[in-house]
VEXKOL-539894 format. One line per 4 residues: their letters; for each residue x, y, z of N, C-alpha, C, O. Coordinates in steps of 0.001 Angstrom, whole numbers, padded with zeros to 6 digits, always signed. Layout:
<recs>
A) X Y Z X Y Z X Y Z X Y Z | ...
</recs>
This chain:
<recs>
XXXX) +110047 +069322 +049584 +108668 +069696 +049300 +108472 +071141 +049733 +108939 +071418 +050838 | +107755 +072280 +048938 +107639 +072875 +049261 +106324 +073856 +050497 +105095 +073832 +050563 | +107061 +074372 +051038 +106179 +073984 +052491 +104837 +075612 +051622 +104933 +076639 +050951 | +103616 +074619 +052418 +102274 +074904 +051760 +101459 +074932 +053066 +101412 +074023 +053895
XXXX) +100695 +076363 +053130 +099443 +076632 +053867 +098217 +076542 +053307 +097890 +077292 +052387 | +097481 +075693 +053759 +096252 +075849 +052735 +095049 +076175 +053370 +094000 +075654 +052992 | +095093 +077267 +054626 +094332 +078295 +054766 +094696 +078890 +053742 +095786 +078782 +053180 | +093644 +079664 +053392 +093517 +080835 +052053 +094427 +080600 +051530 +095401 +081306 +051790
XXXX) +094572 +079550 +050582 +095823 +078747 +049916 +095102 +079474 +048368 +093949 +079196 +048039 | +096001 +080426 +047526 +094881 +080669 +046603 +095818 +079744 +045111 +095726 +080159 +043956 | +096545 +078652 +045450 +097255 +078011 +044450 +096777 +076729 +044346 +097449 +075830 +043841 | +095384 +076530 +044896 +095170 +075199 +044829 +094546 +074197 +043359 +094243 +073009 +043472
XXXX) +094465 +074870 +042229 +094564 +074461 +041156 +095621 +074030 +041251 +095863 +072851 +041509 | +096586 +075055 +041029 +098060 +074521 +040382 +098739 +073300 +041261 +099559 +072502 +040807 | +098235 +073317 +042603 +099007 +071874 +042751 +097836 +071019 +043126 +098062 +070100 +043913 | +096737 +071171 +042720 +096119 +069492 +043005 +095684 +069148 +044094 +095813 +068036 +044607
XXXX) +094912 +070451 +044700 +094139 +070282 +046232 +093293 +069383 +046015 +093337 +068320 +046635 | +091969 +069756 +044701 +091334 +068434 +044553 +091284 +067681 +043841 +090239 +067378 +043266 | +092527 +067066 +043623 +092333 +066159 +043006 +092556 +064936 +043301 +093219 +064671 +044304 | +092101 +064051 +042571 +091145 +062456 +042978 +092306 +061458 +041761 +092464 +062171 +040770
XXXX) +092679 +060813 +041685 +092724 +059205 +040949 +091681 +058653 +040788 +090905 +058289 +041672 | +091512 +058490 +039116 +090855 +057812 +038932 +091438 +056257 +038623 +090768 +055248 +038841 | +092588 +056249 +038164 +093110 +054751 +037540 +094029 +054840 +037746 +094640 +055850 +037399 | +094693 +053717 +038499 +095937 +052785 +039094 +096788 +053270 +037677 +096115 +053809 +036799
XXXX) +098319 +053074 +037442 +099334 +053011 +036383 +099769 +052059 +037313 +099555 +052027 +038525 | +100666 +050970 +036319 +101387 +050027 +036651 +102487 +050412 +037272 +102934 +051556 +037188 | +103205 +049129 +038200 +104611 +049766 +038207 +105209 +050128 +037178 +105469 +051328 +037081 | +105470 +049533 +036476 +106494 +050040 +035884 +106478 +051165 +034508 +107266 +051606 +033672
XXXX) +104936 +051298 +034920 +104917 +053041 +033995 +104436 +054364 +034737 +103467 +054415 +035495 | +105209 +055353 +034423 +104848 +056203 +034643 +103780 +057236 +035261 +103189 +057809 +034345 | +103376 +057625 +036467 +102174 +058095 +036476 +101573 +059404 +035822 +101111 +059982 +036806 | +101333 +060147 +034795 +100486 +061009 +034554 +099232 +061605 +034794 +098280 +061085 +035376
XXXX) +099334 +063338 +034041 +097774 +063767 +034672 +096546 +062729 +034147 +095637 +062250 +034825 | +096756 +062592 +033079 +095393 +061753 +032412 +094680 +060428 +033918 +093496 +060145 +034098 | +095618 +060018 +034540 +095321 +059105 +035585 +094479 +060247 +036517 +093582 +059613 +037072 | +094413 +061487 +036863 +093554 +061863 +037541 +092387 +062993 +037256 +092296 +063823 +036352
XXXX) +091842 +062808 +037968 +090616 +063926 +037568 +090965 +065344 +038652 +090939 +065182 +039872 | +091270 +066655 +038058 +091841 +067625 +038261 +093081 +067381 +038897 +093188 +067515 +040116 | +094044 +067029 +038167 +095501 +067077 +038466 +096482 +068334 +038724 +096551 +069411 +038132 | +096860 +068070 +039285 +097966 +069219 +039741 +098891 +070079 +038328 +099777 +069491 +037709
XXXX) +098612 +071036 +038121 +099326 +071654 +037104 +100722 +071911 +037356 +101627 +071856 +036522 | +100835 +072249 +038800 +102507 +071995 +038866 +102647 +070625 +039924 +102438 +070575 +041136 | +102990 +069777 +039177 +103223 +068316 +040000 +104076 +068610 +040833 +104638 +069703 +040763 | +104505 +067299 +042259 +105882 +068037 +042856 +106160 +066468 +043027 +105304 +065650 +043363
XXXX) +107445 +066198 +042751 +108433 +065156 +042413 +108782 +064961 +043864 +109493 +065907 +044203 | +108613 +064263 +044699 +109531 +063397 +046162 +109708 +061763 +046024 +108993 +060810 +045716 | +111054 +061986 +046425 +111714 +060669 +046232 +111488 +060160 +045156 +111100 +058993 +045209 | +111605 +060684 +044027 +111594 +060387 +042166 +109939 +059667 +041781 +109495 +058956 +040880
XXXX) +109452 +060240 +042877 +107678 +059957 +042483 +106817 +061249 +042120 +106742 +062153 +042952 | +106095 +061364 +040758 +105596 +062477 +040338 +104707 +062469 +041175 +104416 +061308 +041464 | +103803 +063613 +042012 +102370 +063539 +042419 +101807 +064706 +041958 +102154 +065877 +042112 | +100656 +064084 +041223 +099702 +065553 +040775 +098235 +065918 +041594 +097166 +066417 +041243
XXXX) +098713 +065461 +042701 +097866 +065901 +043839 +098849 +066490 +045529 +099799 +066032 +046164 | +098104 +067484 +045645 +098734 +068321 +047171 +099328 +067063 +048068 +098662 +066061 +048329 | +100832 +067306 +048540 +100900 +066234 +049205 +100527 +066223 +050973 +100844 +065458 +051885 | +099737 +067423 +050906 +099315 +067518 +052136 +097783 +066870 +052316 +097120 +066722 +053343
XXXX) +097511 +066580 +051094 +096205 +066030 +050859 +095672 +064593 +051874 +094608 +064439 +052473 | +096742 +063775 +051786 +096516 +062623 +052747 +096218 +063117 +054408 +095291 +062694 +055100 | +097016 +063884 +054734 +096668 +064744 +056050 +095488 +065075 +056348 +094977 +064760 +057423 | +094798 +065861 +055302 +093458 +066277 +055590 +092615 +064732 +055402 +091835 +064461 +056316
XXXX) +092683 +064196 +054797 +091982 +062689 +054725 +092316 +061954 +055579 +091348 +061257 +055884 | +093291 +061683 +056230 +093321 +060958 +057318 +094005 +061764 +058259 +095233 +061697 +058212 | +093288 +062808 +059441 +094064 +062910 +060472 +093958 +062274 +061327 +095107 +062408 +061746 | +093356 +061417 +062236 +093461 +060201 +063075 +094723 +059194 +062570 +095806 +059133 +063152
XXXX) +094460 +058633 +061700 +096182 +057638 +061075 +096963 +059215 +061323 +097595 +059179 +062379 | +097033 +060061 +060885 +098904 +060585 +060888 +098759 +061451 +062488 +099579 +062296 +062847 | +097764 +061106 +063165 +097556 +061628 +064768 +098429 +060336 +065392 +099488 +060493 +065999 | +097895 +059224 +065178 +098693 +058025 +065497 +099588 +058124 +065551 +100171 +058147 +066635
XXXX) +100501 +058298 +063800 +101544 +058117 +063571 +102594 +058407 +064244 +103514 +057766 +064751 | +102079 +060286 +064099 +103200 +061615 +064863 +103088 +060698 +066729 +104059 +060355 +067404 | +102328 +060613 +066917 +102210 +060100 +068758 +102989 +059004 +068703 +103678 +058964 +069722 | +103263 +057820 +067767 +103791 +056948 +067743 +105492 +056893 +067187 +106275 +056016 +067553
XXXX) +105813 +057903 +066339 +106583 +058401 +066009 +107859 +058865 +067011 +109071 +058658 +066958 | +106741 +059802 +068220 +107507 +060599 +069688 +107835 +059016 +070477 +109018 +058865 +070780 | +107208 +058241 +070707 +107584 +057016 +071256 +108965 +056492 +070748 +109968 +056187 +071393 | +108748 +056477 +069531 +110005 +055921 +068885 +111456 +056551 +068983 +112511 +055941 +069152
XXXX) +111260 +057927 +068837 +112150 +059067 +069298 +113315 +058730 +070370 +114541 +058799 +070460 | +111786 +058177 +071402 +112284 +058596 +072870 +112931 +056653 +073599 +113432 +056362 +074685 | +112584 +055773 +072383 +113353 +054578 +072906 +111964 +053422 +072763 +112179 +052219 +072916 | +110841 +053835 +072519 +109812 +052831 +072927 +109078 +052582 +071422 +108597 +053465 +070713
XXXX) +109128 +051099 +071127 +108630 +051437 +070134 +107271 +050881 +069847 +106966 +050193 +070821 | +106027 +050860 +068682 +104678 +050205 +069277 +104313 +049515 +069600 +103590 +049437 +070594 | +104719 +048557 +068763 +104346 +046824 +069663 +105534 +046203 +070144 +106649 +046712 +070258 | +105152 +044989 +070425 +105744 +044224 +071848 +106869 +043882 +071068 +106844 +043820 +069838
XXXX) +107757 +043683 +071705 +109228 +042839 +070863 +110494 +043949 +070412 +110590 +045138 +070715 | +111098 +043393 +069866 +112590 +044090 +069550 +111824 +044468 +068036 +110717 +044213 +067561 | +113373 +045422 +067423 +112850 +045930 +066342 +112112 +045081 +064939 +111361 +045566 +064093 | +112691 +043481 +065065 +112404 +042961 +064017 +111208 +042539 +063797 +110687 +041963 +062842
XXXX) +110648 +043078 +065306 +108655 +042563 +065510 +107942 +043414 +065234 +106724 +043288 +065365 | +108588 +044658 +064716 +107951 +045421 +064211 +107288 +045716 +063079 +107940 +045477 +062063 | +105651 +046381 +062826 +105255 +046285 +061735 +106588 +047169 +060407 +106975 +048337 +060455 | +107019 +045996 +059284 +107784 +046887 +058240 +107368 +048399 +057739 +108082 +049257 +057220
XXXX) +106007 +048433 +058061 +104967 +049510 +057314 +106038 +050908 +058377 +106792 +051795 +057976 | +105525 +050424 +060063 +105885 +051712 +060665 +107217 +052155 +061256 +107542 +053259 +061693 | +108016 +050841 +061146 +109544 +051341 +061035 +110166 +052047 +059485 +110841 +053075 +059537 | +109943 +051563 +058522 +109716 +052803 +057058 +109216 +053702 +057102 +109656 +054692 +056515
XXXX) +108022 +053726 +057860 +107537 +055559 +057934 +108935 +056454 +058756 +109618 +057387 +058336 | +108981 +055638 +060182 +109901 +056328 +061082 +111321 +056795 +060195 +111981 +057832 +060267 | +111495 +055544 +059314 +112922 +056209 +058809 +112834 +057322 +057770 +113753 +058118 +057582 | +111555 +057337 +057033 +111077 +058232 +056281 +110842 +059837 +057099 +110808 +060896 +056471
XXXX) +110725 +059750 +058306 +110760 +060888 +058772 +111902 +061573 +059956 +111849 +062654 +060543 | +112671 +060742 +060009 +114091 +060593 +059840 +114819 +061132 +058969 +115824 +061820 +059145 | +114389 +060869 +058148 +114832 +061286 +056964 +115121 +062751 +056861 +116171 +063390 +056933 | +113506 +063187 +056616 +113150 +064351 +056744 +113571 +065441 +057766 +113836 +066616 +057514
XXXX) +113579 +064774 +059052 +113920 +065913 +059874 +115106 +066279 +060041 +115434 +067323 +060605 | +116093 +065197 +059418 +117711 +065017 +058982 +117736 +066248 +057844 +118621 +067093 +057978 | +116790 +066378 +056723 +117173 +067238 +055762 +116642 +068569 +056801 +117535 +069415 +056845 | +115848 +068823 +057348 +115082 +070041 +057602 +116612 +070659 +058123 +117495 +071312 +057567
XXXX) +116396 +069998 +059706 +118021 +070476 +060326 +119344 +070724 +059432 +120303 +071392 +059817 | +119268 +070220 +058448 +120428 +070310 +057781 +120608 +071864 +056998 +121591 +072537 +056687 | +119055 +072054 +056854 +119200 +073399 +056531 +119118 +074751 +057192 +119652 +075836 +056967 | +118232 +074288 +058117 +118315 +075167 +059650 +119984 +075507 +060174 +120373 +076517 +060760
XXXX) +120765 +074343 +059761 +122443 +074775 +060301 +123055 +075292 +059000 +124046 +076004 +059165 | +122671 +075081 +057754 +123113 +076060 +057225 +122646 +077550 +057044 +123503 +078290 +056560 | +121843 +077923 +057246 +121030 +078948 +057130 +121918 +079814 +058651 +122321 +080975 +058588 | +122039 +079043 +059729 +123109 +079340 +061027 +123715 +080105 +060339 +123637 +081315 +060126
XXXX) +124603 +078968 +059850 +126307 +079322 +059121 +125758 +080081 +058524 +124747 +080152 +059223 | +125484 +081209 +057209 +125115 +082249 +056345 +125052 +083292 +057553 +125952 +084118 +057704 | +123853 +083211 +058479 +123707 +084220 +059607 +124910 +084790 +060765 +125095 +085851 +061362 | +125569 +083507 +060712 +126851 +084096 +061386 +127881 +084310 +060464 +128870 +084768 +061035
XXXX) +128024 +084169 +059356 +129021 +085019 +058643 +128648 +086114 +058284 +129356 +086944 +057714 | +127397 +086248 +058604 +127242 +087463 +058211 +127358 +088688 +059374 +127063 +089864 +059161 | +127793 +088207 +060490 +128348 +088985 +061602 +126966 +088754 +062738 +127076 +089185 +063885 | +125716 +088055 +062295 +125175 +088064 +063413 +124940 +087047 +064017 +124916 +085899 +063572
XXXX) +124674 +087559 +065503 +124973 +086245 +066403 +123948 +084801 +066449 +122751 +084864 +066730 | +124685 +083488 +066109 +124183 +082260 +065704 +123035 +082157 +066854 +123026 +082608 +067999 | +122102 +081427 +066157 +120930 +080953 +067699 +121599 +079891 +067996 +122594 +079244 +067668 | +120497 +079925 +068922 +121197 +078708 +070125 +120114 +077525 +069754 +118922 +077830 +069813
XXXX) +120434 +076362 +069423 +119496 +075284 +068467 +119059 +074574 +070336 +119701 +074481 +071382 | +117677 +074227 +069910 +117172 +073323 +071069 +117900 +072155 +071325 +118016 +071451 +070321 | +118532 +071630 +072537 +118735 +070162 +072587 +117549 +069428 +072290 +116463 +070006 +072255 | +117682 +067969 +072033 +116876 +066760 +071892 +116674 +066319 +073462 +116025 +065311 +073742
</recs>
């Protein structure tokens, strides 16, 4: 995804700051602009799902849930996870998020060490990456 400020964001037509759903598409078709009211002119495709709305959009609509999340998230990190029990007592909803951002921070780093590698072949000296 491409990373988006939306202080004085002046592209927010083109990807769908406001835009709204109006009508559900089934599974098994396709979602298009016609499903929303001011759709994103440049959609952005994650995990083979079109969205023609900002995907930072849920953020601003719910920051309390993804305040949770991220706080609940560092728990998980660090060995503890939200509710009581071993992993299989866990809600499915927030062990899928966790691996979903897992995910993510797996790709981020992945490019942070290549971007390393480029910088030190290029004769200058590699940073020093934070431990966990």
């Amino acid at each position: 995804m491409p990373e988006r400020e939306c202080v004085g964001c002046s592209k927010q037509k083109e990807w769908g700051c406001t835009a709204k759903r109006w009508k559900d598409h089934l599974p098994h078709e396709p979602d298009v602009p016609g499903n929303w009211i001011r759709p994103a002119k440049v959609p952005v495709t994650i995990l083979g799902d079109t969205l023609y709305s900002c995907p930072r959009q849920n953020l601003h609509q719910n920051p309390q849930y993804w305040s949770w999340l991220l706080k609940f998230y560092g728990f998980y990190k660090k060995g503890f996870l939200p509710g009581p029990g071993g992993i299989l007592d866990q809600s499915n909803k927030a062990i899928e998020v966790f691996r979903i951002l897992d995910d993510a921070n797996d790709q981020c780093d992945r490019v942070e060490d290549e971007k390393r590698k480029k910088r030190g072949a290029k004769g200058s000296p590699p940073v020093q990456r934070p431990s966990r």
